[in-house]
C-alpha positions as CSV (number, residue, x, y, z in Angstrom):
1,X,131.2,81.4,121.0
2,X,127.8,82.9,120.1
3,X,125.4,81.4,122.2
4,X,121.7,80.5,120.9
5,X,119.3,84.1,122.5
6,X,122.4,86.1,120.6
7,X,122.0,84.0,117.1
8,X,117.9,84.7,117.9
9,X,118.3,88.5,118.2
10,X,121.0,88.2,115.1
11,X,118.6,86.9,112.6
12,X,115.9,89.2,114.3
13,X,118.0,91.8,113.6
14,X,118.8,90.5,110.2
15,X,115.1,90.8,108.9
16,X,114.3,94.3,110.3
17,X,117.5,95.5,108.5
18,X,116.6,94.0,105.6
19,X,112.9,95.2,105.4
20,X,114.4,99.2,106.1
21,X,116.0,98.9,102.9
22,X,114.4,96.4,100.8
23,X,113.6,99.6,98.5
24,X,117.1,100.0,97.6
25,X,117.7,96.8,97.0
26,X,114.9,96.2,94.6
27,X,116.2,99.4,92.7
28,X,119.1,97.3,91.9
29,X,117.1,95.4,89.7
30,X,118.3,95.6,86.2
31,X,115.1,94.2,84.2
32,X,112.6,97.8,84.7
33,X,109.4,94.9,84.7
34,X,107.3,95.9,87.5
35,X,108.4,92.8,89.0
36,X,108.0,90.9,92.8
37,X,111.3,92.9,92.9
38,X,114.1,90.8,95.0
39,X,113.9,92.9,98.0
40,X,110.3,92.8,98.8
41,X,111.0,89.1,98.4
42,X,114.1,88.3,100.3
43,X,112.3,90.7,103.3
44,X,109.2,89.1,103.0
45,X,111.0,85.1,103.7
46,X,113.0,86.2,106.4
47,X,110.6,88.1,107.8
48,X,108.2,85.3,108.1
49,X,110.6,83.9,110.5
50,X,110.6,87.0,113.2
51,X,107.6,85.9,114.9
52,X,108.3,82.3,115.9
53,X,112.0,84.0,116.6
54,X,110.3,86.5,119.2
55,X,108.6,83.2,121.0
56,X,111.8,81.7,121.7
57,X,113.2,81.7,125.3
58,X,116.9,83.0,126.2
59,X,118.4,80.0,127.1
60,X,117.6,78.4,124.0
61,X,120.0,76.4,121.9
62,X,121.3,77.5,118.8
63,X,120.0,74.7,116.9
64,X,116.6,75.6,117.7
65,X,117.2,78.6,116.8
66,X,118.5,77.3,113.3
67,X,115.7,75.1,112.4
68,X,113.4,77.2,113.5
69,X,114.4,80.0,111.4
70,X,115.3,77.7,108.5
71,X,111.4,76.4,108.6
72,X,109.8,79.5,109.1
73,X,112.0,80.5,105.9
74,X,111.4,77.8,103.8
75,X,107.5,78.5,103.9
76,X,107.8,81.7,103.7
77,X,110.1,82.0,100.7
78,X,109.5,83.6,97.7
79,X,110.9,84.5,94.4
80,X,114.0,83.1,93.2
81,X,116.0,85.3,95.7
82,X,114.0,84.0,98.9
83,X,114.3,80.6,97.9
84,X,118.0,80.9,97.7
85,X,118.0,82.9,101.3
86,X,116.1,80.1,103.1
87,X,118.6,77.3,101.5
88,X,121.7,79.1,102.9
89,X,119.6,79.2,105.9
90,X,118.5,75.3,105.9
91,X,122.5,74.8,106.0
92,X,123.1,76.5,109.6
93,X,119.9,74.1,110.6
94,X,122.0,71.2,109.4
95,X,125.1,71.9,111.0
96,X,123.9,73.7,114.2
97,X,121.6,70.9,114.5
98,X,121.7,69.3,118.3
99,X,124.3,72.3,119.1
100,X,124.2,74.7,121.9
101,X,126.7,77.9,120.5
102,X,128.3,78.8,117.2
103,X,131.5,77.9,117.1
104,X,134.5,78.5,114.6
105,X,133.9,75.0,113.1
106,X,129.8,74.5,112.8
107,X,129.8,78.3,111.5
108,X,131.9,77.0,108.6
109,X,129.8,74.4,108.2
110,X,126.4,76.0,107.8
111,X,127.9,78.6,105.4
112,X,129.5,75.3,103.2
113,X,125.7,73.3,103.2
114,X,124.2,76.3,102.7
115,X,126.2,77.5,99.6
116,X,125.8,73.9,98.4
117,X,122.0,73.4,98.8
118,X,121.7,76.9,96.6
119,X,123.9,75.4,94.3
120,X,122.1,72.0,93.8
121,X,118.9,73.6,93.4
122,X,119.5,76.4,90.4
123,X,118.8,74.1,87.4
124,X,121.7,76.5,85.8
125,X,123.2,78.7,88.6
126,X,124.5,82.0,87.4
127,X,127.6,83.4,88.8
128,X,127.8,87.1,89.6
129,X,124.9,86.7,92.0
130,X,123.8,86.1,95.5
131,X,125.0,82.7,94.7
132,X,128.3,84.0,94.0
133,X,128.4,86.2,97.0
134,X,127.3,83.4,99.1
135,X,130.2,80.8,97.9
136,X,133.1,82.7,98.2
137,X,131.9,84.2,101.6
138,X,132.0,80.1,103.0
139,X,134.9,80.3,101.4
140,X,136.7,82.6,103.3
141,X,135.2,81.5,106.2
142,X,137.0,78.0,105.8
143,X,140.3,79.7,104.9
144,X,140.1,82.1,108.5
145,X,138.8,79.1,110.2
146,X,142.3,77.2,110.0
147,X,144.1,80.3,111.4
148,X,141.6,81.3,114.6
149,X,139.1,79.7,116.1
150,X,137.0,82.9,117.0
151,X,133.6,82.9,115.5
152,X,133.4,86.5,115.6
153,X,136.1,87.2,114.1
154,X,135.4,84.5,111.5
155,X,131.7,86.3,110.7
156,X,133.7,89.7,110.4
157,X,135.7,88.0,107.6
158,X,132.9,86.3,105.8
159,X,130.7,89.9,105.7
160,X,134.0,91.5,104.3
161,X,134.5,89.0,101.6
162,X,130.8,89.4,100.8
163,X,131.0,93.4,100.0
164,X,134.4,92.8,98.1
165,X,132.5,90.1,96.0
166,X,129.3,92.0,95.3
167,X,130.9,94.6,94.3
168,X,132.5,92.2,91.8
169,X,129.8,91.2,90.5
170,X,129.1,93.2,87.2
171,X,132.6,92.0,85.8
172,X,130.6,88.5,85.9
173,X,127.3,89.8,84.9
174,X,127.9,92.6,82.1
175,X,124.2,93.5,82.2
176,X,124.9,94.5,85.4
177,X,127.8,96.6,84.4
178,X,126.1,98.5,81.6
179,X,123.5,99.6,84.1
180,X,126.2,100.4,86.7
181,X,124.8,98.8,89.7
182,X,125.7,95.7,91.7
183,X,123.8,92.2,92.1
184,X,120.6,93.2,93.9
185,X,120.5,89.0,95.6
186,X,124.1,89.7,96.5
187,X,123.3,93.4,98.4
188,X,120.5,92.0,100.2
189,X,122.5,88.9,101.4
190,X,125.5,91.5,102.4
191,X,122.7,93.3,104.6
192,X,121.8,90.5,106.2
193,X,125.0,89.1,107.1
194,X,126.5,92.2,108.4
195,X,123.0,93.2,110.5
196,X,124.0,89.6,112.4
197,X,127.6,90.6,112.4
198,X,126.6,93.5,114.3
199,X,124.5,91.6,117.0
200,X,127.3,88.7,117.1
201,X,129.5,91.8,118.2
202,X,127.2,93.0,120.9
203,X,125.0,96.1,118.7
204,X,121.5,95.8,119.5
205,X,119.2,94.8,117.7
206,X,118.0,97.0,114.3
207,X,114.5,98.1,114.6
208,X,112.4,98.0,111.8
209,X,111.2,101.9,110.5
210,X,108.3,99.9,108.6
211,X,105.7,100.7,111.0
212,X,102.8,102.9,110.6
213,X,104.2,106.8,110.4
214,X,100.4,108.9,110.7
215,X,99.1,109.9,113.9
216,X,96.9,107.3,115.6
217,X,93.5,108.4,116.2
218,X,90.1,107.3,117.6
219,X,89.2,105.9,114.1
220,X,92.5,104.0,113.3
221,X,93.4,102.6,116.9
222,X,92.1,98.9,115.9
223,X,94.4,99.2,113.0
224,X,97.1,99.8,114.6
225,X,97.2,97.8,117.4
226,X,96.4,94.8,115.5
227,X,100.3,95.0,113.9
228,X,101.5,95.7,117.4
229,X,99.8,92.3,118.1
230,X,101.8,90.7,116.3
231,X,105.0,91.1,118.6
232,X,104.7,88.7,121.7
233,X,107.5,90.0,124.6
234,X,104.8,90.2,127.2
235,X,102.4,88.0,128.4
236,X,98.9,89.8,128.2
237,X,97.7,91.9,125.8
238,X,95.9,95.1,127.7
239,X,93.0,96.9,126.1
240,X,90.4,99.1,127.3
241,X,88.2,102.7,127.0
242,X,88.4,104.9,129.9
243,X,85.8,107.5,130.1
244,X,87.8,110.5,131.4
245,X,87.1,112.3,134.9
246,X,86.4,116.0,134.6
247,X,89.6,116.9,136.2
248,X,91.6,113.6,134.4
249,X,95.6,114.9,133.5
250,X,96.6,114.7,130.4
251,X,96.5,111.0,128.6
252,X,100.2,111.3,128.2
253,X,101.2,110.7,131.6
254,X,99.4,107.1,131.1
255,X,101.4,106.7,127.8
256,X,104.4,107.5,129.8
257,X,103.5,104.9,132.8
258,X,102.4,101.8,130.4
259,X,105.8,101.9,128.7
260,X,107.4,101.1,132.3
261,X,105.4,97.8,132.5
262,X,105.3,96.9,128.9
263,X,105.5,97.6,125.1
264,X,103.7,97.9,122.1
265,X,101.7,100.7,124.0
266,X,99.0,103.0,121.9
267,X,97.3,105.9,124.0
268,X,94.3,108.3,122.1
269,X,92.4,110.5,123.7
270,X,89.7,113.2,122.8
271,X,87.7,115.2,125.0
272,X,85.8,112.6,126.8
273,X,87.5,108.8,126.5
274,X,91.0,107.5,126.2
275,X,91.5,104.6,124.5
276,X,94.4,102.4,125.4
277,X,96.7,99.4,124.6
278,X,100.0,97.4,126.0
279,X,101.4,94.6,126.2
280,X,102.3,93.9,130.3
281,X,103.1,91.0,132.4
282,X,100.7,92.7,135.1
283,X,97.4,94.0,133.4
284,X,95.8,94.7,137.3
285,X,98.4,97.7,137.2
286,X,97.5,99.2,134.3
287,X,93.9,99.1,135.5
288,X,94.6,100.1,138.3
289,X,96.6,103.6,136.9
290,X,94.0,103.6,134.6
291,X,91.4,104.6,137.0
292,X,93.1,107.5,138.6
293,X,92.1,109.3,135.1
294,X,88.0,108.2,134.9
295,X,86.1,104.6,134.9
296,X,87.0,101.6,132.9
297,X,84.4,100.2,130.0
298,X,84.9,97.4,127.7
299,X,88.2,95.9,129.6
300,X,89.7,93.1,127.3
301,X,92.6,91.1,128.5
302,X,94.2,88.4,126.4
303,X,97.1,85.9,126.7
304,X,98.9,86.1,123.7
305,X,100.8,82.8,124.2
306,X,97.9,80.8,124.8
307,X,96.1,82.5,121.4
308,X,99.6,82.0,119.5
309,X,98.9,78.7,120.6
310,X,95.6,78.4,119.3
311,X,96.6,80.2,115.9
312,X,99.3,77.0,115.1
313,X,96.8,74.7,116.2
314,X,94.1,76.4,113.8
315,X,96.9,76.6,111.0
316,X,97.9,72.9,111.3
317,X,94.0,71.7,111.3
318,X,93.7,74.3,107.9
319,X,96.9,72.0,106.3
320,X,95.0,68.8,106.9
321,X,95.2,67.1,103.6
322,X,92.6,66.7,101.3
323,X,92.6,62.5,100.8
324,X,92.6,61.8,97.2
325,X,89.6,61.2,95.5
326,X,91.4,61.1,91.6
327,X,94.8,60.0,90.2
328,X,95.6,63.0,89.4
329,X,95.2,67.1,90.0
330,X,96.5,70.4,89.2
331,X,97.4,73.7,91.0
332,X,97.9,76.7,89.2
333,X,99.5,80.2,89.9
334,X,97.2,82.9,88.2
335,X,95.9,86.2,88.7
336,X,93.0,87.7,87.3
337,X,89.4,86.4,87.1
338,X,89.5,85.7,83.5
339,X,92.8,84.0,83.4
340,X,91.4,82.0,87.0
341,X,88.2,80.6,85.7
342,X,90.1,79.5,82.0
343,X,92.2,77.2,84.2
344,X,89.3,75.8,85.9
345,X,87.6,75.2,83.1
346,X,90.2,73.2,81.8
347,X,90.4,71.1,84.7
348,X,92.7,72.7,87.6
349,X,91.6,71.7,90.9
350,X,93.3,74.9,93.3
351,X,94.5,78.5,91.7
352,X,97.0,79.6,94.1
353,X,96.4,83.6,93.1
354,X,99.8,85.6,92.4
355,X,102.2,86.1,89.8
356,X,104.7,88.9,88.4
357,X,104.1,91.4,91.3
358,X,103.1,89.0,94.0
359,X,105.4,85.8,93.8
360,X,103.5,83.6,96.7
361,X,105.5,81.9,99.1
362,X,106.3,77.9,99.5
363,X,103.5,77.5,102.1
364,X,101.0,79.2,99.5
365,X,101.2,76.7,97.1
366,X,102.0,74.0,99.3
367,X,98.5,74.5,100.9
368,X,96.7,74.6,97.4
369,X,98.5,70.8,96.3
370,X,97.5,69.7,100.4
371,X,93.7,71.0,99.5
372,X,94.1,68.9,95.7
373,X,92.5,65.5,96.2
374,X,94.5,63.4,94.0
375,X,97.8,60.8,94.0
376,X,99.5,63.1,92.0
377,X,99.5,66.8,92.0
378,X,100.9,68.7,88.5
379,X,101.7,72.4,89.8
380,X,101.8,75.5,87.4
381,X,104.0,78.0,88.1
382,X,103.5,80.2,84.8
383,X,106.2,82.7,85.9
384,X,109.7,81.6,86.3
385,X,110.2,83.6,89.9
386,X,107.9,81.2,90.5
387,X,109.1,77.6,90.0
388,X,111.6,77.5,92.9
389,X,109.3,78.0,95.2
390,X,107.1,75.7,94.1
391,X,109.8,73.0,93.8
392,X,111.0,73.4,97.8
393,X,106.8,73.3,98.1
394,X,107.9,69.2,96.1
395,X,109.8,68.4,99.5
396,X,106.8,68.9,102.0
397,X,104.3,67.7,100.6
398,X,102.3,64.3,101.3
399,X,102.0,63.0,97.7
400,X,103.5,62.9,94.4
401,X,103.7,66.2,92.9
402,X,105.6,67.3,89.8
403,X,106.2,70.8,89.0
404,X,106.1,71.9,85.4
405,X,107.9,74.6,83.8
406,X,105.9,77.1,82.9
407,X,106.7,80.6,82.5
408,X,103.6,82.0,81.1
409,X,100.6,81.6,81.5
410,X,100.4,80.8,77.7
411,X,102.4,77.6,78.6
412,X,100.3,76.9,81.7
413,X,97.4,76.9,79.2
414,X,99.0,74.4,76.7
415,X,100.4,71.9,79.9
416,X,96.8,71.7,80.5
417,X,95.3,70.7,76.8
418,X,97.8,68.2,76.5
419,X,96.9,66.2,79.5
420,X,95.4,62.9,79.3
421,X,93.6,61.6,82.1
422,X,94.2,58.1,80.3
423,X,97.8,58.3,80.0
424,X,100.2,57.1,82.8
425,X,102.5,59.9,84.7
426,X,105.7,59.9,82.4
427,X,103.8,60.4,79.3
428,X,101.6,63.1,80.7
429,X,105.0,64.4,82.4
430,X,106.2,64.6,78.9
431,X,103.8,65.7,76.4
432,X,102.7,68.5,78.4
433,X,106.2,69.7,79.1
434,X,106.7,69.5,74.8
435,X,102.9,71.1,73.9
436,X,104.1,74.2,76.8
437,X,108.0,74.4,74.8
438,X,105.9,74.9,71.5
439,X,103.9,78.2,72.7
440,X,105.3,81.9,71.9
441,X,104.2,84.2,74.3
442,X,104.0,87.8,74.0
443,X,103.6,90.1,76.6
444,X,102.9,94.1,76.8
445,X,103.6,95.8,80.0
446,X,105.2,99.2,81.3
447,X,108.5,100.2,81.9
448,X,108.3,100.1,86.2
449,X,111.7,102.7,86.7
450,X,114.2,104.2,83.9
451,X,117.1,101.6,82.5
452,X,119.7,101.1,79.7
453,X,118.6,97.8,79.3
454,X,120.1,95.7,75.9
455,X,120.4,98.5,74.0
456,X,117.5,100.6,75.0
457,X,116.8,103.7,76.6
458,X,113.8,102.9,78.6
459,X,111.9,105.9,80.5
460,X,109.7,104.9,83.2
461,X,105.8,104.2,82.3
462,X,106.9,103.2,78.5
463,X,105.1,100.0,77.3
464,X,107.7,97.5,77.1
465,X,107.0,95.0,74.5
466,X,108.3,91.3,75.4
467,X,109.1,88.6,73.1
468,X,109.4,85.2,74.9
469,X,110.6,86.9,78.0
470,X,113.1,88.9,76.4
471,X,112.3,92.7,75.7
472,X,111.5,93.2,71.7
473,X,111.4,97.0,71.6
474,X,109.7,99.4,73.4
475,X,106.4,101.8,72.0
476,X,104.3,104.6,73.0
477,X,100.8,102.9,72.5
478,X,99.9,100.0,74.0
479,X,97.8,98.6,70.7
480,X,99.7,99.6,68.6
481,X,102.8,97.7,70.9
482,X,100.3,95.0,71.2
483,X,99.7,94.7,67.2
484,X,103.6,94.7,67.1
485,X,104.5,92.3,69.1
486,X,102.3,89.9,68.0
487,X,103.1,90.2,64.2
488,X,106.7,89.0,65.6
489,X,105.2,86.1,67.0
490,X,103.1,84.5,64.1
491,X,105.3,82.4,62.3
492,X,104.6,80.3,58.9
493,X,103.1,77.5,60.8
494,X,101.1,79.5,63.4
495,X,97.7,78.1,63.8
496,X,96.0,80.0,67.2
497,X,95.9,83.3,68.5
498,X,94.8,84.1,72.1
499,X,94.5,87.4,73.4
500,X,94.1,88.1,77.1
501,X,93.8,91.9,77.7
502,X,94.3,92.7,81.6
503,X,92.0,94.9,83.9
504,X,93.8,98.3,82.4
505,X,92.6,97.5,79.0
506,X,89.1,98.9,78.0
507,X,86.9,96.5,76.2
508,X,86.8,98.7,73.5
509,X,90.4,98.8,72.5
510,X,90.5,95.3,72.5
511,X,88.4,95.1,70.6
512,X,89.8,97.2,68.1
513,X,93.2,94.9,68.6
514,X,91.2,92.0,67.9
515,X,89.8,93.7,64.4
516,X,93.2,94.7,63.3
517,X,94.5,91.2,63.7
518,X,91.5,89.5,62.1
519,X,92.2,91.7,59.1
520,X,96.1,90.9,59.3
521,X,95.4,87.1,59.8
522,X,92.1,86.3,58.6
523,X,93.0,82.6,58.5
524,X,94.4,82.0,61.7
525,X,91.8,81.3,64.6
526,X,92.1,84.4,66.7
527,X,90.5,84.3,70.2
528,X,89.9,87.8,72.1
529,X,89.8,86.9,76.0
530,X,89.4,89.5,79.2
531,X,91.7,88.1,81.4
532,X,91.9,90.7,83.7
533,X,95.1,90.3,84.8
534,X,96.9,93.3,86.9
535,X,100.6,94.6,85.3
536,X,100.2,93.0,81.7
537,X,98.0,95.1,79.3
538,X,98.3,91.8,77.1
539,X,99.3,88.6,77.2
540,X,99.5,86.7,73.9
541,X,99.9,83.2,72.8
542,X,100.9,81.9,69.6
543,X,100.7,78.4,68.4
């Protein structure tokens, strides 16, 4: 059995593995949009989870464990890819819940509720992905299960199964095998599950390589020790300047001491101070070695418990809802200070500030609906990496909320107009999901790596021209890309234009977009915005 400290270190383990080698996983990507890349993403949930891990005693129970991880997870998840990660997760809280060890049967069980929460919540699950890899891993796992009762041996199976079907995957997905690469959701879950395999089997733990690589000097010693801080083995966290004696040895033989009473230890020096930092269960003895080299100044000792404490306290006061005030309000996704103050002036309450390279997490939108003051919160995803996030955000909140489907912000923009503060829910629910299906949305951006994508040869840095999410062809010039594109969008009954041009787009060559299509369309109402967006040169809307 696999008791709860080894399923802490596992998952531990898990998230530094997968945060070493997040780059290649998001090279697997087959769409070359600079995107919130599935790597970053699935890193960044389980990640959120190391922390709280690191606070957890040895003799905890596995369950803890579970639902510990499985919360952090869920609030942390982001993109389509950490979503899906924190549901498997939520599964082992389910079945481990109340449970001391893993065992051969609740180990089955959390890989089955896993599998099927993902499932349930993929409005049109895909097979040749990480959902893929994930259901015919529980699979196996049921079909050792009734042959040995070792978990070990059982999690061995289930990580072997998961190779064998990821690299199945692009005879499900042929996208994926005209660009000759594997399903990046599937690799990342394979390195997670075979970084706990190799715990469950007694490796140590993986350390993470994501740490600061230049020399640590005088200047950039707050910087780094305020990521070391962040790790909580020890008890006090140790920090002072020592002025150094004339005859004072060399500040390495303090470096060498303070790593025999703690960790996370950061020594500088220059001619006349040392500047030093550990974490220690016994901060008298590293003042007391420290003054065999000079006099102390400026001693500062903390207890991190007490302040870790304090910080879920401080974060828990920050999630007090806002009581409602209206019927109804509106949180938005958006980046850019143009796009921003358009949605505010149309009557969202909270912008939750990300988008195509930043998906937020869960908890970010859920704080922006807790901070809405209304009954009902509508929430605007306008990026479709986006919406499972904020649907899991659905489950935790206080209040009514309905998420909409927007892709674009195009479609965020028309939701809006069709409101009607007058109307009841399931006519507002309605209208506004028909007024954001009616918008064509064009999109100019670059090409973020090289790909033989649908039939194109795309070199990186080429403007990639996309038609409804769906690349149209790819140009040299971004107006001239721009001008393009949007001539595929007009149709016979088109009405509006809106142009948002992003912060790499000069004023002036938007403006010289804008003339070309008031002399293309001089009967259509044409409106030039600065959106100031990051990634998209353009974003245009056609109604």
């Amino acid at each position: 059995m696999i008791n709860g400290s080894v399923l802490r270190d596992a998952l531990i383990s898990a998230a530094n593995s997968i945060s070493n080698q997040k780059k290649s996983v998001d090279e697997l990507n087959v769409f070359p949009v600079p995107d919130g890349d599935t790597g970053t993403n699935m890193s960044m949930t389980i990640g959120n989870s190391v922390a709280e891990l690191k606070n957890l005693p040895d003799d905890v129970d596995a369950g803890v464990v579970a639902k510990t991880a499985a919360s952090a997870l869920l609030r942390g998840a982001r993109g389509n890819s950490g979503v899906i990660l924190s549901l498997i997760f939520r599964g082992f809280s389910k079945a481990l819940k109340g449970q001391a060890q893993l065992t051969d049967e609740n180990i089955v069980a959390a890989l089955e509720a896993g599998v099927e929460g993902a499932y349930k919540s993929v409005m049109k699950p895909t097979e040749g992905t990480i959902l893929t890899v994930a259901r015919e891993a529980a699979e196996k796992a049921r079909e050792v299960s009734r042959s040995t009762n070792d978990p070990i041996l059982i999690w061995d199976e289930v990580c072997r199964q998961a190779e064998i079907t990821l690299e199945g995957t692009p005879k499900l997905l042929p996208a994926l095998a005209k660009a000759g690469v594997v399903d990046a959701g599937g690799k990342g879950l394979c390195i997670i599950f075979s970084a706990m395999r190799d715990v469950f089997k007694g490796g140590a733990i993986v350390e993470s390589t994501q740490q600061e690589t230049k020399p640590v000097t005088i200047e950039t010693f707050s910087d780094v020790v305020g990521k070391y801080d962040q790790e909580i083995h020890f008890t006090y966290c140790t920090e002072m300047i020592v002025t150094k004696n004339k005859d004072a040895e060399d500040a390495s033989k303090l470096r060498a001491y303070l790593e025999t009473i703690g960790d996370c230890v950061v020594v500088v020096d220059d001619e006349d101070i040392i500047k030093f930092h550990v974490h220690t269960n016994d901060p008298g003895l590293a003042i007391q070695k420290a003054l065999e080299f000079g006099y102390i100044n400026l001693p500062k000792i903390e207890n991190m418990k007490m302040q870790h404490k304090a910080k879920q306290k401080e974060a828990e006061t920050k999630m007090t809802p806002a009581k409602p005030e209206k019927k109804y309000g509106f949180v938005a996704v958006a980046a850019g200070a143009g796009i921003e103050t358009m949605f505010k002036d149309v009557g969202v309450d909270s912008i939750v500030k990300g988008g195509q390279t930043m998906n937020p997490s869960t908890q970010d939108i859920l704080a922006a609906i807790m901070a809405t003051p209304a009954e009902i919160v509508f929430v605007l995803p306008n990026n479709k990496n986006i919406i499972m996030a904020a649907e899991q955000a659905v489950k935790l909140a206080d209040r009514k909320v309905c998420v909409l489907q927007t892709r674009t912000i195009p479609q965020g923009m028309s939701a809006m107009l069709a409101f009607d503060p007058d109307a009841d829910f399931n006519h507002n629910r309605i209208e506004m999901t028909k007024a954001l299906e009616r918008v064509s949305t064009g999109m100019v951006t670059f090409a973020a790596r090289d790909s033989d994508y649908d039939g194109h040869d795309i070199k990186q840095g080429e403007i990639l021209c996309l038609d409804n999410g769906k690349l149209g062809f790819v140009e040299k010039d971004v107006t001239k890309g721009a001008y393009k594109l949007t001539k595929r969008l007009v149709k016979g009954d088109s009405s509006f234009i809106t142009v948002l041009y992003g912060s790499d787009v000069t004023d002036e060559a938007a403006e010289t977009l804008y003339s070309m299509l008031q002399n293309k369309y001089p009967s259509l109402d044409i409106n030039l915005i600065n959106g100031g967006q990051p990634v998209y040169y353009y974003i245009i809307s056609v109604e």
